[in-house]
C-alpha positions in Angstrom: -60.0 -11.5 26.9 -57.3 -10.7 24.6 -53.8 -10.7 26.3 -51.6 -7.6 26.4 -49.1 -9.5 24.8 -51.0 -10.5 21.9 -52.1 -6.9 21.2 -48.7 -5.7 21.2 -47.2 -8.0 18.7 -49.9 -7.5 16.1 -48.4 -3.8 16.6 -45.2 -5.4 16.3 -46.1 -7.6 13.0 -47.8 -4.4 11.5 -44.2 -2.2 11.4 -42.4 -5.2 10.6 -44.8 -5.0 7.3 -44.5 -1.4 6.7 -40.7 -2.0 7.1 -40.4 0.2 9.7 -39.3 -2.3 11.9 -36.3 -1.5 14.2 -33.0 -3.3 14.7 -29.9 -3.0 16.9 -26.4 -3.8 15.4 -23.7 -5.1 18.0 -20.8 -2.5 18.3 -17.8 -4.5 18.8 -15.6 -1.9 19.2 -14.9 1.7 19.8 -16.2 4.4 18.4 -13.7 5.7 15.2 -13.6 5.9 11.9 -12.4 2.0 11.7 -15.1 -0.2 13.8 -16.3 -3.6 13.9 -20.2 -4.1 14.1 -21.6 -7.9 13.7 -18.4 -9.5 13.6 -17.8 -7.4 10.3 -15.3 -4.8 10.1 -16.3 -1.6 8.1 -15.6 2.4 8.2 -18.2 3.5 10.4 -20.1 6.8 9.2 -23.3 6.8 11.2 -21.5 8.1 14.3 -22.0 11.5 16.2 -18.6 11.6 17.3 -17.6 14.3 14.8 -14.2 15.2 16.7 -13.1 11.8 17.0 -13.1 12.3 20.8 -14.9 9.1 22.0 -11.5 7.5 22.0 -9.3 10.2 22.6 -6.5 9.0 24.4 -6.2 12.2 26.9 -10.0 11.5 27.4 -9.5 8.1 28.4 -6.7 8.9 30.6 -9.0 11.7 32.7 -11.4 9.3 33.0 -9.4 7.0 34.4 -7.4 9.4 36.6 -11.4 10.2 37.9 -12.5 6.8 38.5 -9.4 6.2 40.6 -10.3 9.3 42.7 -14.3 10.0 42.7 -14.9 5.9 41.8 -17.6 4.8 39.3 -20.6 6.0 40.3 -21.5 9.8 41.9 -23.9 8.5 44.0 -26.9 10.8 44.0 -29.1 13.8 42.2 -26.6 17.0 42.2 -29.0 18.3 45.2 -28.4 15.7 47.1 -25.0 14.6 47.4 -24.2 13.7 43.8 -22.5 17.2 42.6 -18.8 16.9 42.6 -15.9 19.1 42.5 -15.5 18.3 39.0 -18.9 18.9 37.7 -18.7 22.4 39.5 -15.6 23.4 37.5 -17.4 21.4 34.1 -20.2 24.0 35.0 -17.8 26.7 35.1 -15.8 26.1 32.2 -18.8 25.3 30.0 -20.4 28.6 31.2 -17.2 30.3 29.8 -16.8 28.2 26.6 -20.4 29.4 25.5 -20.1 33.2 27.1 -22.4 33.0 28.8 -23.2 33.7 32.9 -23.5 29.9 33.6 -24.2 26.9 32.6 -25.8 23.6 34.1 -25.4 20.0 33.6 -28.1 17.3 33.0 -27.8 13.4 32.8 -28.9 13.5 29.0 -29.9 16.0 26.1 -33.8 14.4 26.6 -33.9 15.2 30.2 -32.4 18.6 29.4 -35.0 19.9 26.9 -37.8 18.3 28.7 -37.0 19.4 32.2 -36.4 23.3 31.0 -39.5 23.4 29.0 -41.7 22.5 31.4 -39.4 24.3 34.1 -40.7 27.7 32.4 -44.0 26.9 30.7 -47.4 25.8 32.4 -51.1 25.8 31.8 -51.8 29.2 29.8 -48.7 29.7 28.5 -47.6 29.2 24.6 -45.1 26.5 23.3 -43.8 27.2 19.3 -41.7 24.9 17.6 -40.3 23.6 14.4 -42.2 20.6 13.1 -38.8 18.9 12.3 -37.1 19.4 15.8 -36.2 16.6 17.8 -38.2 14.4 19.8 -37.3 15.7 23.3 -38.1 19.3 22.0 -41.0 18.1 20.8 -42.1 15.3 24.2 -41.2 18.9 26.1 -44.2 20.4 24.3 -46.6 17.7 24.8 -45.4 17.7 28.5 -45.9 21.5 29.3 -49.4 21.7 30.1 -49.5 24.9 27.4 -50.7 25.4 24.2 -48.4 23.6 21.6 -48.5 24.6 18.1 -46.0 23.8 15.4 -44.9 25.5 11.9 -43.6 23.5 8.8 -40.3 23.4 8.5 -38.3 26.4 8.4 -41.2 28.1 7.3 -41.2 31.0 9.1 -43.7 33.5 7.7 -46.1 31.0 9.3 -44.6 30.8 12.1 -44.4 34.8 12.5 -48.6 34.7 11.8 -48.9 32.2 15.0 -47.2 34.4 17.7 -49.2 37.4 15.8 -52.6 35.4 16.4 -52.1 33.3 19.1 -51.9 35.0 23.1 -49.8 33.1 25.6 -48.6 34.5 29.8 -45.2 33.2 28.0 -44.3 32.5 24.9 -41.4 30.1 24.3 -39.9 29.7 20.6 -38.0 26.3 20.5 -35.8 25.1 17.1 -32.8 22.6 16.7 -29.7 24.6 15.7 -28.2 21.9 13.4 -31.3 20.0 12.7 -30.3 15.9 13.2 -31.8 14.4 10.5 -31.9 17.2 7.8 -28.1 18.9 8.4 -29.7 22.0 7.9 -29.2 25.3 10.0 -32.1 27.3 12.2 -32.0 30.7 10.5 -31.1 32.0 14.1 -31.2 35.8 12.9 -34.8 35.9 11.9 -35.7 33.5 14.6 -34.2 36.0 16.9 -36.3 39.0 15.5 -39.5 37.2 15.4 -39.4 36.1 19.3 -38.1 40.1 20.0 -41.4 41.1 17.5 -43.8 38.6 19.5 -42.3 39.2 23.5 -41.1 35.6 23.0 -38.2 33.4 24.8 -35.8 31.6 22.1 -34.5 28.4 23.2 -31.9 26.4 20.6 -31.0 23.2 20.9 -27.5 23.4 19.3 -26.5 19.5 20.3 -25.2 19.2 16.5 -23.8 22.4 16.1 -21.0 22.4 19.5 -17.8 21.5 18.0 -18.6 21.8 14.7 -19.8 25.3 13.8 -18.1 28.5 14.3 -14.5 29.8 13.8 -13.5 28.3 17.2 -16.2 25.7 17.8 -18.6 27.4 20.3 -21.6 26.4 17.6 -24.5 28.0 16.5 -24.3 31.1 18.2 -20.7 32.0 17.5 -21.4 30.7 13.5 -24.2 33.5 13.4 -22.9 35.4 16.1 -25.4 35.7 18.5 -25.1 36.9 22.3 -27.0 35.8 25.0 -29.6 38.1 24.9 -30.5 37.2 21.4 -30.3 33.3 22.2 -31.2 32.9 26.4 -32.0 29.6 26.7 -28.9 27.7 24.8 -28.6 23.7 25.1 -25.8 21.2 24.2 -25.2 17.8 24.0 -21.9 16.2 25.4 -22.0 12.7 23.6 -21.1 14.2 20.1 -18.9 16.6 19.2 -17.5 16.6 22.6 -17.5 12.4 22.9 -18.7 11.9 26.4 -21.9 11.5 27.3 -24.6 14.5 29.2 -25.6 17.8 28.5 -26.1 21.2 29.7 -28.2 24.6 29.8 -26.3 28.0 29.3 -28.2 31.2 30.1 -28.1 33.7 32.6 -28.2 33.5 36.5 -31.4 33.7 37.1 -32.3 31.0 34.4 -29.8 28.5 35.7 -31.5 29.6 39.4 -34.6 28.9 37.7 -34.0 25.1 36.8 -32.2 24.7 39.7 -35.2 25.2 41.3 -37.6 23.9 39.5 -36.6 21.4 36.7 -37.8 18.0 37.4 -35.6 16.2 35.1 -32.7 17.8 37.1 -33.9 17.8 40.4 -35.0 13.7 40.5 -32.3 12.0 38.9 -28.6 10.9 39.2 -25.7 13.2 38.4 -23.3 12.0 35.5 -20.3 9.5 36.7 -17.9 12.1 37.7 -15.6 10.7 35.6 -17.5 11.4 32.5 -17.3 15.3 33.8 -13.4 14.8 33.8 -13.3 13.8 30.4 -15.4 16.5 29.1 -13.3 19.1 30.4 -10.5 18.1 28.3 -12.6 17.5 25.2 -13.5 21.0 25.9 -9.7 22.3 26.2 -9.5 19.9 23.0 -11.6 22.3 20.6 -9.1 25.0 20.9 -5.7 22.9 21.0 -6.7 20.6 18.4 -8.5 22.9 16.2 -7.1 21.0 13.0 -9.8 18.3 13.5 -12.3 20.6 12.9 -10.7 22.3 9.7 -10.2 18.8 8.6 -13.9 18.0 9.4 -14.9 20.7 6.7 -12.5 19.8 4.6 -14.3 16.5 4.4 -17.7 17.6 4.1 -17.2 20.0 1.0 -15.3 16.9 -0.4 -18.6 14.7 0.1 -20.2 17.3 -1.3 -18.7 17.9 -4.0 -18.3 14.3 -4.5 -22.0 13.5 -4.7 -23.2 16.4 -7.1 -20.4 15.0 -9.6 -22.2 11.4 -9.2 -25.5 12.5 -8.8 -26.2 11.1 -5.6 -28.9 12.8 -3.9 -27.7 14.4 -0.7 -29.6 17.5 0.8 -27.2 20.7 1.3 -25.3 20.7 4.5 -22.9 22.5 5.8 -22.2 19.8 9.2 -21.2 16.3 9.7 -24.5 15.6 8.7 -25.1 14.7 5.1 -28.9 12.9 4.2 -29.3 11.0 0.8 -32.8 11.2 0.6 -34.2 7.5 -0.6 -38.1 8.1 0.1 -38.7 4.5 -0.3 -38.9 2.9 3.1 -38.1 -1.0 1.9 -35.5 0.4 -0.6 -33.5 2.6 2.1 -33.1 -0.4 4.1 -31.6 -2.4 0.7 -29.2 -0.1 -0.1 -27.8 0.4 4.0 -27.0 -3.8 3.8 -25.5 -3.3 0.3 -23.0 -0.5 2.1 -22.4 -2.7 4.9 -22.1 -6.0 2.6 -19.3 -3.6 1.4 -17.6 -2.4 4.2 -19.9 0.7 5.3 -21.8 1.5 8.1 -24.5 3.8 7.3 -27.4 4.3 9.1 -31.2 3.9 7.4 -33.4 6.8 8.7 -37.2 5.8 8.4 -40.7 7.4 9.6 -41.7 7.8 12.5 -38.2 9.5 12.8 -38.7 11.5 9.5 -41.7 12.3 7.8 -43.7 9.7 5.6 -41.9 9.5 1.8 -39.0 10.6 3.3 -36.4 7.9 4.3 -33.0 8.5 4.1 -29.2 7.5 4.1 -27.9 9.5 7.0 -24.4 9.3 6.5 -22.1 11.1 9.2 -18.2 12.7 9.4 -15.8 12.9 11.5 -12.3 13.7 11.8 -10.7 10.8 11.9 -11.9 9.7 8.2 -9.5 9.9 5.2 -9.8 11.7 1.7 -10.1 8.0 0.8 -13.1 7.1 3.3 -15.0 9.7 1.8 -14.5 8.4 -2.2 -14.8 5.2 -1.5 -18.2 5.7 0.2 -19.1 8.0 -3.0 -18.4 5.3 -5.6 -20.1 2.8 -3.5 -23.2 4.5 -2.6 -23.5 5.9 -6.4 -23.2 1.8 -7.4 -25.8 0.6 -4.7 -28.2 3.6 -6.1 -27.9 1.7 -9.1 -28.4 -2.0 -8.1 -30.6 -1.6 -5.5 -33.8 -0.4 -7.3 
């Protein structure tokens, strides 16, 4: 009898081959645009933080005040004794910073995007979604006991044939607002006509776009300036823009009722450390007072931009923190993130299964607290390691 263990390490040894093997670096320090990873100190670009909140001080300092008065952990599932004061009036306030009726927290973006797909989809229902969205959009599929079909990539002429072709009870339309690994935007609009076409439920998962996109930060939506009606199922993440850690569902009454109810991932698990909730409330209140981070954000990422046409570095067009240079050589990806670290860079190398196959990538992310100088320094650096490392 062959051991278990023996089977899984030939698994092991085959990705290691394929150099698709994964490895953790050691943060050292906190997240900024200055950090310390493996003893080495480098400027840090494969962070979410786009705000520069994670180590806010008036973050910190509500977390603390929390922890003081609500202690460390909350205890329980928010049905059970686990919802606090201060994730009521995070509810509340995130309700209002999306406009929309309400809003509801989860313990993490997967559990949110899981729990509501299979909260409002079963057996004879159909589930739609972009082939490139993440992998809790896409685990929420698999999980829903409907029909689960897929469309390329922003190709939606094909997806507008499968809701003509193919019957569902419900039809739920799912896509990534900011897609993570592309930078790329949903085309909301045409998204939104399609599901109103088809008698279909749009759901965006705008965890990159919060913060980021739109005149005041109020993401995808407000950047295409869409109202709740048009977009009825909106979900955010808390551990990027917004620098904490969580997420939430915004929709109307009777869909936050609805997962109240009957989402799993909500129901069984642990509310978030009240203290977290504390913090997030004045990232949220952050957005608006600090607005310059934002304005500097973009200031950034046209620079980068810019930056890499002039050296001919191959970065895919993006309008958000996120900014791919597409490698498509899996060994080669990984050579060229060391010689960036080697030099004082932390990038992070973005292989299959994560992407597609010929498809690995640099994915290099901004945030507020970078300089002018961060962002040439990277440029000349990356456009020498394009060069070395063939």
């Amino acid at each position: 009898m062959v051991s278990p263990d023996c089977e899984l390490q030939l698994a092991l040894d085959a990705r290691r081959e394929n150099n698709l093997y994964r490895q953790r670096k050691i943060l050292q320090s906190a997240q900024g645009a200055q950090v310390q990873v493996d003893g080495q100190a480098c400027i840090g670009f494969s962070s979410n933080d786009y705000l520069g909140f994670a180590n806010h001080p008036a973050l910190i300092a509500a977390f603390k005040d929390a922890s003081d008065e609500y202690g460390v952990g909350s205890g329980a599932s928010h049905l059970v004794s686990g919802h606090s004061a201060i994730h009521q009036a995070l509810e509340e306030e995130l309700a209002e910073f999306t406009g929309r009726p309400r809003a509801l927290l989860f313990s993490t973006g997967y559990m949110a995007n899981v729990g509501t797909i299979r909260a409002f989809i079963d057996s004879g229902d159909l589930v739609v979604q972009d082939q490139l969205n993440h992998a809790s959009l896409l685990d929420g599929g698999f999980l829903s006991r409907a029909e689960f079909l897929r469309y390329p990539h922003q190709d939606l002429p094909t997806l507008d044939q499968i809701l003509s072709t193919t019957d569902g009870k419900r039809k739920l339309l799912v896509t990534d607002g900011v897609f993570s690994m592309d930078g790329d935007l949903a085309d909301v609009p045409t998204l939104v006509d399609i599901a109103d076409r088809h008698d279909s439920w749009l759901m965006v998962d705008d965890a990159h776009g919060f913060g980021v996109l739109g005149a005041n930060g109020r993401g995808i939506a407000e950047h295409f300036d869409m109202s709740v009606e048009q977009v009825p199922v909106l979900i955010g993440t808390l551990g990027k823009a917004f620098g904490t850690f969580g997420a939430f569902v915004a929709g109307s009454e009777a869909l936050i009722e609805t997962l109240i109810q009957f989402g799993r991932t909500y129901i069984y698990t642990t509310a978030l450390p009240p203290a977290v909730a504390a913090a997030t409330r004045v990232a949220l209140t952050l957005v608006d007072s600090e607005s310059w981070r934002r304005q500097k954000l973009h200031h950034l990422i046209a620079r980068f931009q810019a930056g890499a046409s002039q050296f001919g570095i191959p970065v895919l067009e993006s309008i958000t923190p996120i900014q791919p240079v597409l490698i498509g050589d899996d060994e080669k990806v990984m050579r060229i993130s060391e010689y960036l670290l080697d030099k004082g860079f932390w990038v992070g190398a973005i292989r299959p299964p994560t992407v597609p196959r010929g498809s690995a990538r640099l994915r290099i992310t901004l945030n507020a607290e970078h300089d002018e100088s961060d962002i040439d320094r990277l440029l000349d650096t990356l456009a020498t390691a394009l060069r070395e490392c063939r």
